[in-house]
N, C-alpha and C positions, 0 to 999 in steps of 0.2 A: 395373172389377172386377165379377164375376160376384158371384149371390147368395149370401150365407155363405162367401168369399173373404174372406183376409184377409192381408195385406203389411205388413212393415215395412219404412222410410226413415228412414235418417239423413240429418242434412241435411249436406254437406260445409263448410259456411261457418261458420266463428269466429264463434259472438254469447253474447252472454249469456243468452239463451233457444235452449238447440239447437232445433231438429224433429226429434222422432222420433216419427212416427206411424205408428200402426199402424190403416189402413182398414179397416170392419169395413160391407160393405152389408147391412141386415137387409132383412126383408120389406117394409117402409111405404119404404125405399129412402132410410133415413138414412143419410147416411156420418156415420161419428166419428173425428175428426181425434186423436191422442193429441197432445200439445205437453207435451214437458217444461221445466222449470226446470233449467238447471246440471246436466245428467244425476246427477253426483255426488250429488244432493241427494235421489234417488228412493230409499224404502225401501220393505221387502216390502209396507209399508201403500199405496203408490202416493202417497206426502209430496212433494207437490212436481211430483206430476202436474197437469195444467190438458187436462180434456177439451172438443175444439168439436165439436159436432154441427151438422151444416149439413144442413138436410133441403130435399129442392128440391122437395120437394111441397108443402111448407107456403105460405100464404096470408102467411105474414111474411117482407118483403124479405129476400135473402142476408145484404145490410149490415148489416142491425139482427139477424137472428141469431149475427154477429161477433160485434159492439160487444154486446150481450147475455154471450154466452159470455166474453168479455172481461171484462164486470165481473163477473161471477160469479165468475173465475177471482182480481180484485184480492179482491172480499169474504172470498175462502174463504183469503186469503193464498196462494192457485197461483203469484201472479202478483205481487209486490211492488214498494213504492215504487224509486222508480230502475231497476228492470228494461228493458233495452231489449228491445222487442216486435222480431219479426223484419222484415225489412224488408216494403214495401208487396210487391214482386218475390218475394220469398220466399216470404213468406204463399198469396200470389198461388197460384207453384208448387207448393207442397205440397199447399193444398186442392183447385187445380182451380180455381178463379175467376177473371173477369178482374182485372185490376188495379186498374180505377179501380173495383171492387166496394169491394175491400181501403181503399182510398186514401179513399172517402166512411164506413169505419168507421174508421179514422181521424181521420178530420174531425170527425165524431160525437164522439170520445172525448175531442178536443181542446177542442169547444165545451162540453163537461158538464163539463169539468175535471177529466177524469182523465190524459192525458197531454199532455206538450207534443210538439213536431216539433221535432228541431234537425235543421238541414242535414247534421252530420255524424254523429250517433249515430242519428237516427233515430225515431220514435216512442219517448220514454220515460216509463213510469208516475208520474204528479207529481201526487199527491193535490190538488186544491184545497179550503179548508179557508175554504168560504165555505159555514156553516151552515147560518146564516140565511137565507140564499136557497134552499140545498138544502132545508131544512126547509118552504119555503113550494114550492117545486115538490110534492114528495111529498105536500103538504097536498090541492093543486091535482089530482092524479093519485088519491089515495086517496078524496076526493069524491065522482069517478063511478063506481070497483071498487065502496064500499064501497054508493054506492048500488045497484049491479047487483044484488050479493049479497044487500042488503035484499028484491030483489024475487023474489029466489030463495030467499027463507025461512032465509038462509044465518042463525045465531044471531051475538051478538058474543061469546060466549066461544068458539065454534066457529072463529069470523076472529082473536081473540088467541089459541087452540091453535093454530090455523096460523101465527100469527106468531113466537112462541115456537119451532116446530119450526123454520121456517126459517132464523131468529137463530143456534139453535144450532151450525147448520154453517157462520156465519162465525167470524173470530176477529178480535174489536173487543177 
């Protein structure tokens, strides 16, 4: 697609998460993948939309930009428990990637315990609800951000304003 082009696709195959994105190239040469939930479930607000942006400039792998947009999409509720994601082939085709791109965020999502793999539905959203652990990974990760930012003069009411704002656009 050309620059400031923009298409939509439906995707022809029965899932419980259609495709229908609508590619949007800007200038830094993002694409934005639009992925709905249950078409039905989309209102004028965009309820139920789950945006991926895959930028192939960026310095961070394809897969982890998935597996990223993925969870953003389960936090913000885009993406709910039991949802079956589309398939590895699917995904694949719609964004443009190869397969085992899709297939190792996948893998990712399975090992953090956000879905599991059945051979016959496929990638499904399955919260794991192992805290404690999560609580100490985030422990482990917030460590070295929070020491970056200390050396960037970042304040800690400035890092919990930002945290608060981010919060708010989940739905815990």
């Amino acid at each position: 697609y050309g620059k400031g082009e923009r298409t939509t696709h439906r995707s022809p195959f029965p899932h419980p998460i259609c495709i229908c994105r609508t590619v949007e190239v800007d200038p830094e040469n993002v694409l934005c993948y639009y992925v709905y939930n249950n078409a039905k479930d989309i209102d004028d607000r965009g309820y139920g939309q789950m945006v991926i942006e895959i930028d192939f400039n960026s310095d961070e792998a394809i897969y982890m930009q998935l597996c990223n947009q993925i969870v953003i999409g389960i936090a913000t509720a885009r993406i709910r428990e039991g949802d079956v994601l589309p398939s590895v082939r699917q995904m694949a085709e719609q964004i443009g990637i190869n397969m085992h791109t899709v297939n190792k965020a996948y893998s990712v999502l399975r090992q953090e315990g956000l879905v599991t793999i059945d051979r016959r539905r496929g990638a499904v959203v399955a919260i794991d609800v192992d805290k404690i652990g999560a609580l100490e990974e985030l422990k482990e990760q917030l460590l070295v951000l929070l020491a970056k930012s200390s050396c960037k003069n970042i304040t800690r009411g400035e890092v919990h304003q930002l945290i608060d704002e981010i919060y708010d656009g989940y739905q815990l």
